[in-house]
N, C-alpha and C positions, 0 to 999 in steps of 0.2 A: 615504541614500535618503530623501524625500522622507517615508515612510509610517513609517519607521522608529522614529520615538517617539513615534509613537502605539501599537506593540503594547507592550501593560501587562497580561503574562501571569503570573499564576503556578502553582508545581505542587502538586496538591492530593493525590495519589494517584500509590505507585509498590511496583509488583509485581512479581513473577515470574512467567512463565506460558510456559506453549507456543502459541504459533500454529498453528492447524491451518488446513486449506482449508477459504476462505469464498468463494461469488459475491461477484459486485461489491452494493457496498453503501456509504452514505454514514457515512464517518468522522464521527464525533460532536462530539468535543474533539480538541483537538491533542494529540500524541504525538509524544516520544522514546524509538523504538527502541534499546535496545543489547545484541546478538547474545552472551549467555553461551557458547552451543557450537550445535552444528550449523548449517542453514543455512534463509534465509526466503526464497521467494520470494516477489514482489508483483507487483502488472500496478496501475496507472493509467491514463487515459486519456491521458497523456502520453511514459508508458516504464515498461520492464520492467524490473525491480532485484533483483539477486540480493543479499545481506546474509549476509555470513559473521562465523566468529567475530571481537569487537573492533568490529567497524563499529555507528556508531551511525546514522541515519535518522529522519527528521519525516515526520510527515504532518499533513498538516490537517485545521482541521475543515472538516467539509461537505464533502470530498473525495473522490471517489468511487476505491473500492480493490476489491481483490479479492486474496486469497493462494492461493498454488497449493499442493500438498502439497508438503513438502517434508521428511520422514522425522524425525528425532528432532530438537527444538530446544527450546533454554530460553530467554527474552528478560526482559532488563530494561525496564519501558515505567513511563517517567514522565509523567503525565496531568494538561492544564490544566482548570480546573473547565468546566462546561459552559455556552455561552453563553445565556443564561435571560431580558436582555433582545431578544432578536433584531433587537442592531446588525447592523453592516457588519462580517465577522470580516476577518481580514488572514492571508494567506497567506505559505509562507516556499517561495522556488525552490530545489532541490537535485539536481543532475545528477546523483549522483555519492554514493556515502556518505560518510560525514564522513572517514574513515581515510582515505580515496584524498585526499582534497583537500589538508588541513592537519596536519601529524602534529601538532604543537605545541598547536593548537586543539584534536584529538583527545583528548588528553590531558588537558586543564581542562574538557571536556564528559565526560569520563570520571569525573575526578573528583568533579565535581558529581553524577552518574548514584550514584557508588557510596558516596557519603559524607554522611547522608541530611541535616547542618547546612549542606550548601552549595548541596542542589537548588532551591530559590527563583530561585537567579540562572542558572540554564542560560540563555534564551531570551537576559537579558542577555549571559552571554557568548558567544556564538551570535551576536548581532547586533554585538558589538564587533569580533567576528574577522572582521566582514560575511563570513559561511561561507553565510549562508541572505540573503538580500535580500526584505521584505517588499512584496507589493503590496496595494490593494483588491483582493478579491474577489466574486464576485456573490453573493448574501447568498437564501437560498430564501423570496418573500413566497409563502404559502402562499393569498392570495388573488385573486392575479393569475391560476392556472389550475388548475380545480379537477380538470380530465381528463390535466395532465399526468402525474402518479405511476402513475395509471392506466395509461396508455399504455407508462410502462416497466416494470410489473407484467406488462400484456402480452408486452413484449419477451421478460422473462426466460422467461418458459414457454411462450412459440411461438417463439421464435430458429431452431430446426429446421427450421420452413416458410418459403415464400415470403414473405418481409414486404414491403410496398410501401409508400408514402405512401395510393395508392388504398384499397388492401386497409383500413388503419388508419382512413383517413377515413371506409368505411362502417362500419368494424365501431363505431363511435364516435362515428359519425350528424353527419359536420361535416365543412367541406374540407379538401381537403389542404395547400392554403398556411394556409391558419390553423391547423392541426394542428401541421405544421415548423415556423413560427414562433413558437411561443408554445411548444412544446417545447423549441426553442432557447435562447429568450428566458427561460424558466424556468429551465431548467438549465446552459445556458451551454455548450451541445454538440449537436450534431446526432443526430434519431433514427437516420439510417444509420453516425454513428458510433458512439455508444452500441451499433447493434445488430453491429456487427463487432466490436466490441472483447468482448461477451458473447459469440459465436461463437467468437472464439481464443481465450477463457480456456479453454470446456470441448474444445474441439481442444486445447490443448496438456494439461489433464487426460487427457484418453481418450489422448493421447499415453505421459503416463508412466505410465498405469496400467492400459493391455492393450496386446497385439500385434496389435492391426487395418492393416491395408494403410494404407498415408495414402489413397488415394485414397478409403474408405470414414469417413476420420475426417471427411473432408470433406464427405462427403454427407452423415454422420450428423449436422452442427454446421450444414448450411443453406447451405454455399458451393458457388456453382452449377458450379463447374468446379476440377479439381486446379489447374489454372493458377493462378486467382483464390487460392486457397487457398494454394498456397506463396508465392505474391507477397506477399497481407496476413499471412503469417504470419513471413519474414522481415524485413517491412519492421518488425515488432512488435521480433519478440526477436533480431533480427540473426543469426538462422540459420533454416536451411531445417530443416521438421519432423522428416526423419530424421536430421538429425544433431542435433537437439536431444534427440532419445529418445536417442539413441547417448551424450550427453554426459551425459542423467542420469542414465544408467542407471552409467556411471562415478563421477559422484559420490554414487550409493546406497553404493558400493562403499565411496569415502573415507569418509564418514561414519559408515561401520561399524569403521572402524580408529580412527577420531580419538576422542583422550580426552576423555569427556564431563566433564570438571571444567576448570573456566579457571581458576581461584584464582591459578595461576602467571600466568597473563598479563595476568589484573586487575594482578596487584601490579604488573608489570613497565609494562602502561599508565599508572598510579596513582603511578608511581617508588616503590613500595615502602609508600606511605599507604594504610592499606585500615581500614576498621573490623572488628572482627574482631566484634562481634555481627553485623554485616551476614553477614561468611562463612559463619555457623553459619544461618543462615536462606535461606542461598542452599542450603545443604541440604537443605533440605525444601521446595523448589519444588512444587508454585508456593504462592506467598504474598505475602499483601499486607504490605509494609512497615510499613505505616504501623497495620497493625491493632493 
């Protein structure tokens, strides 16, 4: 690919830590996720990714993410320093986590993750296996609109109500085509998408964490009609809301049986190369490697 050497990352910091649920929010530095036990959900603006044990997953910087609760998990996340001249950063596409795509590839991104003299060259070997394919990115100049961040501060804590472009324009004393486009144009996404995709995150929270009617999850998250509602919300996570409670509330279940220690399947990802300081620190999670 064309952008492809041009990214010249390397890894500054790598821990251990649980994920818990967060709204959406701008990823800072890029990250490699890799799944010790339990399981992560994520929502992007792009797709929704479930991450079980073994799977590894990037995210980018300046990427907007959000995690859902997803009950006991430990992750390995190796971290590039943060970009401090505010270039152009470069993005990496990934359908899919790494396990599903490449088993082979899997396995030298594994080892690089768990063997702390080889994690330098992750991203290189990441781009030789072309697993992730880099593009330009839109880059946030924080002088071109001084009311956009505003406007999504708003979203998150009125999402409940009626939002319009009208509604926004007055509350923010400006029109509405110049409001969506300079929103757009700043963050590289539309206010009515930004404000549906905040909508489904906390619909499918209130999903797995009460027994409300769906028809009232709906009302409570701002979607004007059940219809609207199971429509944007399959079209998200590729099921309809009740059967997505129905599926988590099944794997609450797995995750309560499954052994929370992976040692055995590091090694077996790893062929059997593991550092054995690393293992002893992988017991006392979370912690930083590199401290």
């Amino acid at each position: 690919m064309r952008h492809q050497q041009q990214v010249k990352k390397d890894i500054d910091s790598l821990k251990i830590t649980k994920i818990k649920e967060t709204g959406f929010h701008f990823n800072k530095t890029l990250k490699i996720l890799f799944v010790l036990f339990g399981r992560v959900e994520l929502i992007t603006l792009d797709q929704y990714v479930v991450l079980n044990i073994g799977d590894v997953y990037v995210l980018n910087e300046n990427e907007l993410v959000s995690f859902l609760s997803s009950g006991s998990n430990s992750v390995l996340i190796a971290q590039s320093p943060p970009n401090t001249k505010g270039k152009d950063c470069y993005r990496f596409k990934q359908i899919h986590p790494l396990s599903v795509v490449d088993k082979k590839a899997h396995e030298e991104v594994v080892k690089g993750l768990v063997l702390p003299k080889n994690h330098q060259s992750l991203v290189a070997i990441m781009l030789r296996h072309q697993i992730l394919f880099s593009e330009k990115s839109l880059s946030k100049k924080t002088t071109e609109c001084s009311k956009c961040e505003d406007v999504l501060d708003y979203i998150n804590k009125h999402y409940t109500t009626d939002i319009s472009l009208k509604h926004l324009a007055e509350h923010f004393i400006t029109d509405k085509y110049i409001i969506s486009h300079k929103f757009r144009k700043y963050f590289g996404f539309s206010i009515y998408h930004y404000l549906k995709e905040v909508r489904l995150f906390h619909s499918a929270c209130q999903l797995k964490s009460s027994t409300d009617k769906i028809m009232d999850v709906a009302l409570d998250n701002g979607f004007p009609s059940l219809r609207a509602f199971n429509q944007s919300f399959k079209e998200k996570f590729g099921l309809p809301p009740l059967t997505f409670r129905k599926k988590d509330k099944m794997n609450q279940v797995m995750d309560e049986q499954e052994d929370p220690v992976l040692f055995f399947q590091i090694e077996q990802l790893t062929a059997g190369i593991i550092d054995q300081h690393l293992l002893e620190k992988i017991k006392e999670q979370p912690y930083d490697l590199f401290g």
